[in-house]
C-alpha positions as CSV (number, residue, x, y, z in Angstrom):
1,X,-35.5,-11.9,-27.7
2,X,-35.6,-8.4,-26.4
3,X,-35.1,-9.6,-23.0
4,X,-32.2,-11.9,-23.5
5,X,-30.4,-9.0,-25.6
6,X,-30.8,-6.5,-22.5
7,X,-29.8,-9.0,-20.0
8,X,-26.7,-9.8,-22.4
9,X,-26.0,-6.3,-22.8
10,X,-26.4,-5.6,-18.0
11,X,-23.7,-8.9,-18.2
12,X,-21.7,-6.5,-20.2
13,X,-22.1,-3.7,-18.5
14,X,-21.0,-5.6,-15.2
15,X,-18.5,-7.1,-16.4
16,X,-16.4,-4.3,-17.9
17,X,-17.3,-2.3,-14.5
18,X,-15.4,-5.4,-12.6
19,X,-12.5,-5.2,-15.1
20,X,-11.9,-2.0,-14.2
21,X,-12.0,-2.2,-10.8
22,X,-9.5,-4.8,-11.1
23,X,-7.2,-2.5,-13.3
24,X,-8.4,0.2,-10.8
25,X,-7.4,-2.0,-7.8
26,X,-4.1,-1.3,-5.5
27,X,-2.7,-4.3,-4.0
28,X,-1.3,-2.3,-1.2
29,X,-4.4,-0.6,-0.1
30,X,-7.6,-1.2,1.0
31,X,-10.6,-2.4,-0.5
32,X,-12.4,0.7,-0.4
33,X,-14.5,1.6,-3.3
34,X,-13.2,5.2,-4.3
35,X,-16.4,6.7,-5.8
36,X,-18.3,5.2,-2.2
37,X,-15.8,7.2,-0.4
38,X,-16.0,10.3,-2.4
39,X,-19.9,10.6,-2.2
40,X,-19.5,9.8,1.9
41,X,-17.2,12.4,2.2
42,X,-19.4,14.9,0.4
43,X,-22.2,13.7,3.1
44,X,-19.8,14.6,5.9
45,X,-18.2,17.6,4.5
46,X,-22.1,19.1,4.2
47,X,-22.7,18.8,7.8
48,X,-19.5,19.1,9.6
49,X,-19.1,21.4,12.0
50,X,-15.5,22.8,12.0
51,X,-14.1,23.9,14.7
52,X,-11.5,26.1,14.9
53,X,-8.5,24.8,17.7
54,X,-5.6,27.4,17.2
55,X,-4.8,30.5,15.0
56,X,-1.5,31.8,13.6
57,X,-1.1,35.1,11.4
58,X,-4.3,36.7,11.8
59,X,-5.7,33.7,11.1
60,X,-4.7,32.8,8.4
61,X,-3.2,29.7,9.3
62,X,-5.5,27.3,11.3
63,X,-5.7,24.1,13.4
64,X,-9.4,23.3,12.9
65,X,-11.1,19.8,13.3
66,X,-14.6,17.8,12.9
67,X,-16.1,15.3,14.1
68,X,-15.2,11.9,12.4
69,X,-18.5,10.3,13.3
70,X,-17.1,6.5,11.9
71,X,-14.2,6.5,14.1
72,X,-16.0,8.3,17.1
73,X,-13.3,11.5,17.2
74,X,-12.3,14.5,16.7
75,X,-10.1,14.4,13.8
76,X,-7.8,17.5,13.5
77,X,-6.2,19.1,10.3
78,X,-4.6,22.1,9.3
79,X,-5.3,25.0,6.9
80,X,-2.9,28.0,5.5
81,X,-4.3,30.7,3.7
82,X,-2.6,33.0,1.8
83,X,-2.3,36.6,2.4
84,X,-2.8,37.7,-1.1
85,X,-5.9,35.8,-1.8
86,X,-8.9,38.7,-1.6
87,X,-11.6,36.3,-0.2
88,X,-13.1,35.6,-3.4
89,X,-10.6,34.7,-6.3
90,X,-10.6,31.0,-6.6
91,X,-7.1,29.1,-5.0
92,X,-5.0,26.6,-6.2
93,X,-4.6,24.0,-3.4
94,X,-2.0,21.4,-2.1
95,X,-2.7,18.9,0.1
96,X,0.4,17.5,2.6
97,X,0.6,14.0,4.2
98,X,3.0,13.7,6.7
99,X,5.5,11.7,7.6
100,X,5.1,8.4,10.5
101,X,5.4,9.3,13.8
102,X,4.0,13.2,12.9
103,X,1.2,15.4,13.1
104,X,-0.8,17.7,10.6
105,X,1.1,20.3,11.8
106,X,4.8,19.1,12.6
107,X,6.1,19.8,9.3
108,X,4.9,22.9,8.7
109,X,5.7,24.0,11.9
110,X,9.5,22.5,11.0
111,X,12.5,24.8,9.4
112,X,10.7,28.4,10.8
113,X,7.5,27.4,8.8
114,X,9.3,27.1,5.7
115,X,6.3,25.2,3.9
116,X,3.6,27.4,4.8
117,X,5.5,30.4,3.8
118,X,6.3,29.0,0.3
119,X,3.0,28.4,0.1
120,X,2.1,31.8,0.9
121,X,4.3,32.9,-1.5
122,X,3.2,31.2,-4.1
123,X,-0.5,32.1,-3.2
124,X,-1.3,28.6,-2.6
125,X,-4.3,26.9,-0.4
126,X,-2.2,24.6,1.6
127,X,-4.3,21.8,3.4
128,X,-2.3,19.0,5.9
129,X,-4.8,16.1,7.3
130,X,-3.8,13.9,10.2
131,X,-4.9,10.7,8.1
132,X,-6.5,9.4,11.2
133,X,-4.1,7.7,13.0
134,X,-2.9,5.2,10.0
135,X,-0.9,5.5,6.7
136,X,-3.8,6.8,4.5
137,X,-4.8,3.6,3.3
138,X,-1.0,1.9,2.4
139,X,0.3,-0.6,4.4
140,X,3.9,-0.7,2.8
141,X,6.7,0.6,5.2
142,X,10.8,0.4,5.0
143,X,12.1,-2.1,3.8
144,X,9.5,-2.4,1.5
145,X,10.3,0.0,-1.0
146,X,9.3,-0.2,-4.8
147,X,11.0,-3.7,-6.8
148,X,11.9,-4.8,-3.6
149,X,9.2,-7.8,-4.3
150,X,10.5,-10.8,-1.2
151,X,10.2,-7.6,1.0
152,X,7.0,-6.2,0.0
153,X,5.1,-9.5,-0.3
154,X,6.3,-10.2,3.5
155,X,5.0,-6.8,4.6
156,X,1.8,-7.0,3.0
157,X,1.4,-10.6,4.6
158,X,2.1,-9.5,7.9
159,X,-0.1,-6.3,7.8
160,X,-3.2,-8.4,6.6
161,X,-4.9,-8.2,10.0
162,X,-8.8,-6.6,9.9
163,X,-7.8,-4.4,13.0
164,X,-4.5,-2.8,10.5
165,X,-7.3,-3.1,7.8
166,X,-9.6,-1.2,9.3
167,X,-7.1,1.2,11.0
168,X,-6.2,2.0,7.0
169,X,-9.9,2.5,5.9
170,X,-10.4,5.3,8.8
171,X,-7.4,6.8,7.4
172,X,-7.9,7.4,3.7
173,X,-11.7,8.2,4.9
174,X,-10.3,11.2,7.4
175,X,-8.1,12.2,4.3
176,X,-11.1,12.3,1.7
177,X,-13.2,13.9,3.9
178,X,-11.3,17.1,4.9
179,X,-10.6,17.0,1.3
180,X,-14.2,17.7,0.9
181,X,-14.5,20.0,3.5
182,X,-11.6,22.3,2.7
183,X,-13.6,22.0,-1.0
184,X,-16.9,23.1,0.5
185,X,-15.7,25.8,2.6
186,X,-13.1,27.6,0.1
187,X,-13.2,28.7,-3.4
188,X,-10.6,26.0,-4.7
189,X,-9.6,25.9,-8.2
190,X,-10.1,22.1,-9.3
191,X,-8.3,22.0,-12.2
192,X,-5.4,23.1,-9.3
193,X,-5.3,20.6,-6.8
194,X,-1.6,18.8,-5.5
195,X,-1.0,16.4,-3.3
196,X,2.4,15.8,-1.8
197,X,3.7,14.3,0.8
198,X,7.3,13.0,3.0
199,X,8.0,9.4,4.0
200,X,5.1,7.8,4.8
201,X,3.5,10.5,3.5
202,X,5.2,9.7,0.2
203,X,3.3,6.5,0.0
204,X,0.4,8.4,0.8
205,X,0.5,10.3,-2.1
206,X,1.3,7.2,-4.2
207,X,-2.1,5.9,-2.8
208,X,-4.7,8.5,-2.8
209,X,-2.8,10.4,-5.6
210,X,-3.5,6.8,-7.9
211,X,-6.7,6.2,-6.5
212,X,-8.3,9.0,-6.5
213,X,-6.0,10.5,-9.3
214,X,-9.5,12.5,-10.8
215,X,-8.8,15.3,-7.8
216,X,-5.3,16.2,-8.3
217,X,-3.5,18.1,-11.4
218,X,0.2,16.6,-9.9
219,X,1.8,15.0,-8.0
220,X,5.0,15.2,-5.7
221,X,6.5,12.2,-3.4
222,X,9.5,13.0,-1.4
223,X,11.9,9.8,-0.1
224,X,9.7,7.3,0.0
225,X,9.2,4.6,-2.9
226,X,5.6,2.7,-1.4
227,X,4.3,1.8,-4.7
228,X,4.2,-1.5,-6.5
229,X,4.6,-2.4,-10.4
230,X,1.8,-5.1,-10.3
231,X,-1.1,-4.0,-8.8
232,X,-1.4,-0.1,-9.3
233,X,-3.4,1.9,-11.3
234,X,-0.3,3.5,-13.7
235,X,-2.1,4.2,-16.6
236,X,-4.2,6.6,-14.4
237,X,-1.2,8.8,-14.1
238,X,-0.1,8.2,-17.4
239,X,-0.8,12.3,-18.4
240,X,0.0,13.5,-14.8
241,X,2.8,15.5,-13.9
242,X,5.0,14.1,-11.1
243,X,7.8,15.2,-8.7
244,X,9.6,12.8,-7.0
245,X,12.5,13.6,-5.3
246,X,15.2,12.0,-2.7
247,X,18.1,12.8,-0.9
248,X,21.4,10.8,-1.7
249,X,21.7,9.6,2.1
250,X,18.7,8.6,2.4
251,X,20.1,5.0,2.8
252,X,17.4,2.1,3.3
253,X,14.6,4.3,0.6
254,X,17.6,5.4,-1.8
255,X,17.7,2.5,-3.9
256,X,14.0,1.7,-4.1
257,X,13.8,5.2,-5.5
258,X,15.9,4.8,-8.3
259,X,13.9,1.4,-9.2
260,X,10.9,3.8,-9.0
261,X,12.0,6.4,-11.4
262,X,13.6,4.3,-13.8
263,X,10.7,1.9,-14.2
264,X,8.7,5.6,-14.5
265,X,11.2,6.3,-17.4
266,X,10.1,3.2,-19.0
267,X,6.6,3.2,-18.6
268,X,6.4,6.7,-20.1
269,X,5.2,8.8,-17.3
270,X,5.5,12.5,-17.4
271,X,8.4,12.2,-14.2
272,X,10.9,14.9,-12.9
273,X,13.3,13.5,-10.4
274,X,15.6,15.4,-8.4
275,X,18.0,14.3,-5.4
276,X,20.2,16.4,-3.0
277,X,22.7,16.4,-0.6
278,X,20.8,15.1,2.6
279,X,19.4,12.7,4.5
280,X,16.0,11.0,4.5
281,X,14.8,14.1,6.8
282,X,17.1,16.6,6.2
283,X,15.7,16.6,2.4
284,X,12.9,18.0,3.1
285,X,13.6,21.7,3.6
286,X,16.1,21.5,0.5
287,X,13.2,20.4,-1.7
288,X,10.1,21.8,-0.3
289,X,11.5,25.2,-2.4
290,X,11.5,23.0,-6.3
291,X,8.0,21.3,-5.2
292,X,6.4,24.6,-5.1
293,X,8.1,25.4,-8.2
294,X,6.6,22.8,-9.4
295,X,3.5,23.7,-8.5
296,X,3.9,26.8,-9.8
297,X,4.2,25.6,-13.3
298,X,0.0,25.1,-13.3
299,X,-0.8,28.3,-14.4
């Protein structure tokens, strides 16, 4: 009797672990298991050496890189410390995924380093991965913006392929695992940790922000709406702050956007939305200044 009771009680046990990695589940994504990823990263991050590539500001501000062993490279990202932090004092952190067609470092080299000196200013860790080559893990794209189903389900068809698969795993891996370096090498305060991101990197943050949501305090995607009602982990995010913000010409991503944040109106998510007066790149600089607000707020 003892026996059937604890194998009745393990069929329990798996099956509300599979129902929640169904709730858990993006449809956009991969099919990487988050917590696998997490504890390789961890592996990685504890025997990485990092080099250092290039140095700006005394050093502060560095292109370093490590070996990505999986994908047989050297994976590059960037790190900006601030000048105020004293070498001991923990850091609030904020992660940035770029944009398609960009590096770890194009944006913050962009608009006279605007985003490394707000971060600076606001005495904020700011971290910027290369994702690898891929999208970090979401294979949605323009025109497939958020309630945009016909569009979406055509993407997500034609994006199916185990080379574009496995081109996404390497890419939310590289992103997890400088994540995990950048934690073992600095004192970062965890209950402190953003992730933003432009464009593609939008979706980025979308993705890894709702998948891994247990690293990050909030949230901020700018201009681009790569996020599904069905199949997304909302409830995850149902206590996170988020900043999502577009510019009123932003054309193709404009309208997705306001699906997006009137759906996360309705749902009940803790959502600030702002637009401006630009384009779907010239946004960036007029925002970057509120998302560091923002960040700001976490006191």
């Amino acid at each position: 009797m003892k026996r059937i009771l604890f194998f009745m009680m393990a069929l329990a046990i798996v099956a509300t672990a599979d129902a929640q990695k169904k709730r858990d589940a993006i449809m956009f994504g991969t099919t990487l298991d988050a917590k696998s990823v997490m504890q390789q990263a961890r592996r990685v991050a504890g025997k990485a050496e990092v080099k250092t590539l290039q140095t700006w500001e005394d050093g502060r501000d560095k292109k370093c890189a490590y070996f990505f062993e999986e994908l047989g490279e050297e994976m590059p990202f960037r790190v900006c410390v601030p000048k105020s932090w004293d070498g001991k004092k923990k850091l609030p952190m904020a992660m940035f995924l770029h944009g398609g067609w960009n590096t770890e470092s194009s944006y913050l080299d962009q608009n006279d380093k605007l985003m490394v000196r707000l971060a600076d200013e606001y005495g904020i860790l700011l971290v910027s991965p290369l994702g690898a080559h891929g999208a970090y893990g979401n294979r949605l794209r323009l025109p497939a913006g958020f309630g945009k189903d016909k569009e979406i389900q055509e993407m997500l068809a034609d994006r199916n392929s185990p080379e574009l698969m496995r081109e996404q795993e390497l890419s939310e891996k590289d992103v997890i695992n400088v994540l995990e370096i950048v934690l073992k090498n600095y004192p970062v305060d965890r209950n402190r940790m953003f992730l933003f991101g432009h464009s593609m990197g939008s979706g980025g943050t979308w993705y890894i922000g709702g998948k891994y949501a247990d690293y990050w305090r909030a949230l901020a995607p700018m201009s681009g709406p790569f996020v599904t009602r069905e199949g997304y982990p909302w409830e995850r995010l149902k206590q996170m702050p988020l900043f999502m913000s577009e510019g009123l010409r932003a054309g193709a991503s404009l309208q997705a956007s306001h699906n997006l944040r009137d759906f996360a109106k309705e749902y009940g998510l803790n959502l600030q939305y702002k637009e401006v007066d630009g384009d779907h790149g010239q946004m960036v600089p007029m925002i970057l200044p509120d998302v560091f607000q923002f960040f700001n707020k976490f006191q």
